[in-house]
C-alpha positions as CSV (number, residue, x, y, z in Angstrom):
1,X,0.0,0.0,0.0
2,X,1.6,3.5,-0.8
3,X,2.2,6.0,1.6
4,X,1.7,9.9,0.9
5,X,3.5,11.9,0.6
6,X,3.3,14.3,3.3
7,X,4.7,18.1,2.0
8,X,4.7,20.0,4.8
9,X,4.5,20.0,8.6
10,X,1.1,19.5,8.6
11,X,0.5,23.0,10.0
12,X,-2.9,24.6,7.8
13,X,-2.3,27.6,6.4
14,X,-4.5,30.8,6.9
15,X,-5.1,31.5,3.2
16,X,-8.4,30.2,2.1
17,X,-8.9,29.7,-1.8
18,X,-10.0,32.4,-3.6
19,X,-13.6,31.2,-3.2
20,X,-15.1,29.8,0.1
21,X,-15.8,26.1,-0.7
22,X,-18.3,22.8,1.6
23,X,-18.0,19.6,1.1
24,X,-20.5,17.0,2.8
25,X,-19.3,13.5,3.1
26,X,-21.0,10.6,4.9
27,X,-19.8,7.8,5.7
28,X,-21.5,4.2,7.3
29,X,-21.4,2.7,10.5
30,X,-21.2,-1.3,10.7
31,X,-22.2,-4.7,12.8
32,X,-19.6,-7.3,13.8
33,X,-20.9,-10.3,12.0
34,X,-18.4,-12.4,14.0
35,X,-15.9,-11.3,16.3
36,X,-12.9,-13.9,17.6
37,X,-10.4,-12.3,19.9
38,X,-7.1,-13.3,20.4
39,X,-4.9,-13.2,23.4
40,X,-3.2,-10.0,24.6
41,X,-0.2,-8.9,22.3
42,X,3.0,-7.3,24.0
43,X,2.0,-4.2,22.4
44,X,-1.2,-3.8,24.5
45,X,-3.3,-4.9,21.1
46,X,-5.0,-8.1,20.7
47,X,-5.4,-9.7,17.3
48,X,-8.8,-10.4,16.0
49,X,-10.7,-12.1,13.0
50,X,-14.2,-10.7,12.1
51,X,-16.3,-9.9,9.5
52,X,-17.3,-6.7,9.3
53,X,-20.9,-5.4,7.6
54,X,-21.6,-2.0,7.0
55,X,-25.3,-0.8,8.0
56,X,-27.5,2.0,6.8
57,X,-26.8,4.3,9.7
58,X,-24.9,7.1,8.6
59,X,-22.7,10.0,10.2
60,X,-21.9,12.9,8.0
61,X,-19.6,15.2,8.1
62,X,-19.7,18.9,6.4
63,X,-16.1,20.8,5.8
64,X,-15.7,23.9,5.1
65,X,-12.9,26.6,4.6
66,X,-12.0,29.1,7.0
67,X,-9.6,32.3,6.8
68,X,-8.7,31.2,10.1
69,X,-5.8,28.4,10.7
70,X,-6.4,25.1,12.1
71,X,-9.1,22.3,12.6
72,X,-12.4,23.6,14.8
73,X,-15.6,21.4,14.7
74,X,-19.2,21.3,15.8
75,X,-22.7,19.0,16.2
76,X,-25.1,19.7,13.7
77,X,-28.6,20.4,15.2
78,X,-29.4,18.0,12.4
79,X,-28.4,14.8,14.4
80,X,-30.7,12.1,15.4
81,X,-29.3,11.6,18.6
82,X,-30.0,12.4,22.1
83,X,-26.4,14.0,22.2
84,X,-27.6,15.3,26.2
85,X,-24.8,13.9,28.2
86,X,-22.8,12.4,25.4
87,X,-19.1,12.6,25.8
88,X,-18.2,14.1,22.2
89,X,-15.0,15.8,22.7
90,X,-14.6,18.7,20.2
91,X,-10.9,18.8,20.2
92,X,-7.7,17.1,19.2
93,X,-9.3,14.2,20.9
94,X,-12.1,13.8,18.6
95,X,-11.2,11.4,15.3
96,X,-12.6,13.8,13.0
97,X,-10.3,16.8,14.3
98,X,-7.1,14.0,13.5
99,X,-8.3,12.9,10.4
100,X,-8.3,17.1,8.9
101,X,-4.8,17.4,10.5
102,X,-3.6,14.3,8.7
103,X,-4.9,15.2,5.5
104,X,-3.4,18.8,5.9
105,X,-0.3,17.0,5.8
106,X,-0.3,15.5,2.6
107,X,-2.3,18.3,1.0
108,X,-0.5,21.0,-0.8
109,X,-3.5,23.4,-0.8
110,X,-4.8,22.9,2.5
111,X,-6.6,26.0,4.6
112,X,-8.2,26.4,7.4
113,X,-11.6,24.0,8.3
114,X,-14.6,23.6,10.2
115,X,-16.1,20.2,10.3
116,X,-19.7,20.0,11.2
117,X,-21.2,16.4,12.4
118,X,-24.4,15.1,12.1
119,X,-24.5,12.0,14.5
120,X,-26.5,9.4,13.9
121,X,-24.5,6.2,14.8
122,X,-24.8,5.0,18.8
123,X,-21.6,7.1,20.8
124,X,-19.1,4.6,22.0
125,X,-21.7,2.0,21.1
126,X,-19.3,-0.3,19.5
127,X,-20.5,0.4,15.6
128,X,-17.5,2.3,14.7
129,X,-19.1,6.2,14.5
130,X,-15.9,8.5,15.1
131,X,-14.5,5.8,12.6
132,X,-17.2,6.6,9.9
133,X,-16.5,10.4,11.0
134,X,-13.0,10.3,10.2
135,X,-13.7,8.2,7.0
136,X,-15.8,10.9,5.9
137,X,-13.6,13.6,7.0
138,X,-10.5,12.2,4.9
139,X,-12.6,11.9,1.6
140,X,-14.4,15.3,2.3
141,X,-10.8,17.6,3.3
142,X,-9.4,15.3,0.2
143,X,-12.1,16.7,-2.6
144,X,-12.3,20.1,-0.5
145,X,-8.3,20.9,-0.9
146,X,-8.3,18.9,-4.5
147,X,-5.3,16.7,-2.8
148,X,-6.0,14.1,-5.2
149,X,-5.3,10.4,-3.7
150,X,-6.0,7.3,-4.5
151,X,-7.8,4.7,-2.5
152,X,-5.4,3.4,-1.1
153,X,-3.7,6.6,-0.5
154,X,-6.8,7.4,1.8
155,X,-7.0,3.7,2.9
156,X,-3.1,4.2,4.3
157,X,-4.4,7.2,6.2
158,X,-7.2,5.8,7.6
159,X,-5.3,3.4,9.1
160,X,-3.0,5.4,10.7
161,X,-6.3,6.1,12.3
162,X,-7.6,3.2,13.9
163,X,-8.2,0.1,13.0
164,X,-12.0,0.7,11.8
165,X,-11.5,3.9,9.8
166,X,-10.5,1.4,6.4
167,X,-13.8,-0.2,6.9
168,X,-16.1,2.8,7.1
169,X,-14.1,4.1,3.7
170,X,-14.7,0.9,2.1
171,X,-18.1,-0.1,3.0
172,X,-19.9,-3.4,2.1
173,X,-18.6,-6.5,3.7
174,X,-15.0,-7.7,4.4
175,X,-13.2,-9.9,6.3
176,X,-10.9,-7.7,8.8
177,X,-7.5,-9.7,10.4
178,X,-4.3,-8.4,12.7
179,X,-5.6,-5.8,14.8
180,X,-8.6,-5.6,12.4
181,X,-7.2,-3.2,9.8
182,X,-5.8,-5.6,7.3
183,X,-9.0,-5.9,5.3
184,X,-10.6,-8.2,2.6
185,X,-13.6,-7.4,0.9
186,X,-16.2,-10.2,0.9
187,X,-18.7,-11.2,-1.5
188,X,-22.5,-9.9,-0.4
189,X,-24.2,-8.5,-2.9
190,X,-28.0,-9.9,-1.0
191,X,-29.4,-7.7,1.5
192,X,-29.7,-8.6,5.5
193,X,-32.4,-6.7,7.8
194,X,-31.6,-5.6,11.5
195,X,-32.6,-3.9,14.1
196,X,-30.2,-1.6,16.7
197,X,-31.4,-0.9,19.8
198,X,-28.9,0.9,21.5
199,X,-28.0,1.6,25.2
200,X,-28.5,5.1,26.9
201,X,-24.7,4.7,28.5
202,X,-21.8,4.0,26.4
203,X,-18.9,1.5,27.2
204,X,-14.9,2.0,26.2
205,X,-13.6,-0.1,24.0
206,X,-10.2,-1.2,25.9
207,X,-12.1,-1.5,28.8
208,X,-13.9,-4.2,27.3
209,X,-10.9,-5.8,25.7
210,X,-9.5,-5.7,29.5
211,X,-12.7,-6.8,30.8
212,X,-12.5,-9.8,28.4
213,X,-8.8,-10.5,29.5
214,X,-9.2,-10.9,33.0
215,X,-12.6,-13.0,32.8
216,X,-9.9,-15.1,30.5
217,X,-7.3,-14.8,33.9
218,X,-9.9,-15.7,36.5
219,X,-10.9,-18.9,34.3
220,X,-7.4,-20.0,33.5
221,X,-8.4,-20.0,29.4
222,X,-5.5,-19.7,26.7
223,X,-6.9,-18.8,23.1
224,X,-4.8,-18.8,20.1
225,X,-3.9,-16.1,17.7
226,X,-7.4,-15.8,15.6
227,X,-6.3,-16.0,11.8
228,X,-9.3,-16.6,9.9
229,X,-13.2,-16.4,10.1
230,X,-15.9,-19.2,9.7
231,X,-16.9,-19.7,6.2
232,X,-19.9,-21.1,6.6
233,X,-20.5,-16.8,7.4
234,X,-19.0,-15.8,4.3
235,X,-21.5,-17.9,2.2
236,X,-24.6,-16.8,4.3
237,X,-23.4,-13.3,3.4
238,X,-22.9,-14.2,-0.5
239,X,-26.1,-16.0,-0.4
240,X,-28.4,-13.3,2.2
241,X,-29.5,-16.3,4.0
242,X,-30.0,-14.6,6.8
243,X,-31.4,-18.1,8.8
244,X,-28.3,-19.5,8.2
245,X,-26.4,-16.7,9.1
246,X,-28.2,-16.9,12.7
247,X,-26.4,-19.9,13.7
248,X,-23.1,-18.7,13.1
249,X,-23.1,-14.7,15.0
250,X,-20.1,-15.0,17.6
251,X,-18.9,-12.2,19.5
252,X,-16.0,-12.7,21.9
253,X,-16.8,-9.4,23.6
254,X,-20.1,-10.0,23.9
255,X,-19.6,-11.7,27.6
256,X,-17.4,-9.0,28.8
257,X,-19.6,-6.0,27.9
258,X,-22.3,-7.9,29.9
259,X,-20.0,-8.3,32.7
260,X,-19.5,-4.3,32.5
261,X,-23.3,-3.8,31.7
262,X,-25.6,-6.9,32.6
263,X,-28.6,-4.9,31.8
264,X,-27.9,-6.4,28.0
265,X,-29.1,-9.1,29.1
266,X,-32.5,-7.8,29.2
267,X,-31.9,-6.6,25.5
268,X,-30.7,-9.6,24.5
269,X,-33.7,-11.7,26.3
270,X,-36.3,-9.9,24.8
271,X,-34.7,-10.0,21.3
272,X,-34.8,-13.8,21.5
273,X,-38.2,-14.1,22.7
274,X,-40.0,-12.0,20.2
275,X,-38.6,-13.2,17.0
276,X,-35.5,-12.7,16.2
277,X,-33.5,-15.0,14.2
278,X,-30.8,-13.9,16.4
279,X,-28.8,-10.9,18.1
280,X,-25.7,-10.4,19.8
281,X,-23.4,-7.4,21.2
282,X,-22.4,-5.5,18.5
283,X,-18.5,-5.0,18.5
284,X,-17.8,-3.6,22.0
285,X,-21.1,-2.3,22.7
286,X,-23.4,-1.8,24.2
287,X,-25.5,-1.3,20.7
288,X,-27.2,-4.7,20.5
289,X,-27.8,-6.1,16.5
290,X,-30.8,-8.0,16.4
291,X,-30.6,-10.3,12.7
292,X,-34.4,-10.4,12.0
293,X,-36.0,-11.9,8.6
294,X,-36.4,-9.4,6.1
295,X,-38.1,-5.5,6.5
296,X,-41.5,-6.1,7.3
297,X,-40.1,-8.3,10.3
298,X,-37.3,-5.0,11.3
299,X,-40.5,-2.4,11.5
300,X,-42.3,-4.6,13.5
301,X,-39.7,-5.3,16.1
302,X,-39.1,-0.9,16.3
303,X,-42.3,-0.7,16.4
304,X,-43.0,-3.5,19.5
305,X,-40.1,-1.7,21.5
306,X,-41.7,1.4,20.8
307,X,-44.4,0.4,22.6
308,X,-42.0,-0.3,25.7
309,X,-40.4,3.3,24.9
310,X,-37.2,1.8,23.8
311,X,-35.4,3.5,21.1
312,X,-34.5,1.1,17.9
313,X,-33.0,1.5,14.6
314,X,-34.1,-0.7,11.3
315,X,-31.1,-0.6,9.1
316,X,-30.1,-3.1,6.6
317,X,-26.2,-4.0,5.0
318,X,-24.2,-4.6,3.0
319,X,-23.7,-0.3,1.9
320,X,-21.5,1.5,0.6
321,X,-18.3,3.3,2.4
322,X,-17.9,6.6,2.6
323,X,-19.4,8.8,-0.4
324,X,-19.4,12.6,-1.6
325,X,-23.1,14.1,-0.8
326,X,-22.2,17.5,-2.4
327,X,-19.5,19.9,-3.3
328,X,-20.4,23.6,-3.2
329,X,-18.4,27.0,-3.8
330,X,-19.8,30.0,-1.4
């Protein structure tokens, strides 16, 4: 994979082009199909082997020039999200704010930019959101400052990123190995209905991982490096058998999130007991992905946890990665 080049310091220049310009990039959040989790590395990492499914919940992001130097960023009224509460930092510490910076980098013409989000993925819900926001933040500063890279230019770059940030640029389905960033697009071309209901708390993703480590400790397990996912999954996806895919959802996480939150068990219960072909802990949760039959069956499950005033999402996969809404000069 080729590197950019990277032509400056990476500090944005005041100068804005000689026309105000906005571009509005979205970019998808996904489901875990199957998640297998290897042991601790020495680095602090563990390996994994999943497949990963993008979903039609979308963040977007909206850049645009300023006269003024650096990265600033704001929430869009526009989001669907209950944002009270949410911890969204709207720094350096926020994915989106990283991704500008490392575009300005390799971007010869780079200004100035505000990034506006709309949120409409789960926050730290374990369905990759600031990864789709820094997806669509690198393919939105790339068109606005007519940097010109390649896929994999921007696939390099999102990697440097995090391990989901690939995924949400590529979209569709793909098999994701080492720390989940060396990706392989997998056929699955038929489409699979869900429903996300997610939680009104958020968990963090390494404590998770640490969670799952020392319920590992306590029982004396040793796992092996994972290297390779079931394929009995990859031909559900190819095929959209969606009752075959049931039988195969595995989530290595999914016992350590309900260690750190056993309400999902509740989620999880009720899933099973009113029709779903399955569900499971998406990623590190707490966002739980209920695998129901086709669309009619998704409304009807929103619509029966309505009734019990919980929020739920129908969404269905594979979609596309991240995607240019609009280009405008001001």
């Amino acid at each position: 994979m080729s590197t950019p080049t990277r032509p400056g310091s990476g500090r944005i220049p005041a100068g804005p082009p000689a026309r105000p310009r906005s571009v509005r990039a979205k970019a998808p959040g996904k489901v875990n199909v199957s998640l297998s989790v290897g042991p601790a590395r020495p680095d602090g990492y563990h390996s994994v082997a999943s497949v990963y499914l993008a979903v039609s919940l979308f963040e977007e992001v909206t850049a645009t020039t300023t006269a003024e130097p650096g990265v600033t960023v704001s929430l869009s009224p526009e989001s669907t999200l209950d944002l009270e509460g949410a911890e969204i930092p709207l720094d350096e510490r926020n994915l989106a704010v990283r991704a500008a910076r490392l575009m300005a980098e390799v971007s010869e013409k780079a200004t100035g930019v505000h990034l506006e989000i709309t949120k409409r993925v789960p926050v730290a819900g374990g369905m990759g959101g600031g990864s789709a926001d820094a997806a669509a933040t690198l393919l939105a500063c790339d068109a606005l400052w007519d940097s010109g890279l390649s896929k994999e230019e921007l696939a390099h770059l999102a990697a440097e990123l995090g391990a989901d940030v690939p995924f949400a640029l590529l979209g569709g389905a793909a098999v994701g190995l080492g720390v989940g960033d060396r990706l392989s697009p997998a056929l699955a071309s038929a489409r699979l209905d869900w429903v996300l209901v997610p939680a009104d708390y958020g968990l963090s993703t390494p404590a998770v991982f640490a969670e799952l480590d020392r319920l590992r400790g306590a029982e004396g397990i040793d796992v092996p490096e994972p290297t390779e996912v079931e394929a009995g999954i990859l031909a559900a996806l190819r095929s959209g058998d969606s009752g075959g895919l049931s039988h195969l959802l595995v989530n290595d996480l999914q016992r350590a999130a309900i260690s750190l939150a056993p309400q999902l068990r509740d989620t999880l219960g009720w899933a099973d007991s009113h029709g779903a072909l399955a569900s499971l802990v998406s990623g590190s949760g707490p966002t739980v992905a209920v695998l129901v039959r086709d669309a009619a069956a998704a409304a009807e499950t929103v619509a029966s946890l309505a009734h019990l005033g919980v929020e739920a999402h129908a969404v269905h996969g594979p979609v596309p990665g991240a995607r240019i809404l609009s280009d405008t000069l001001l």
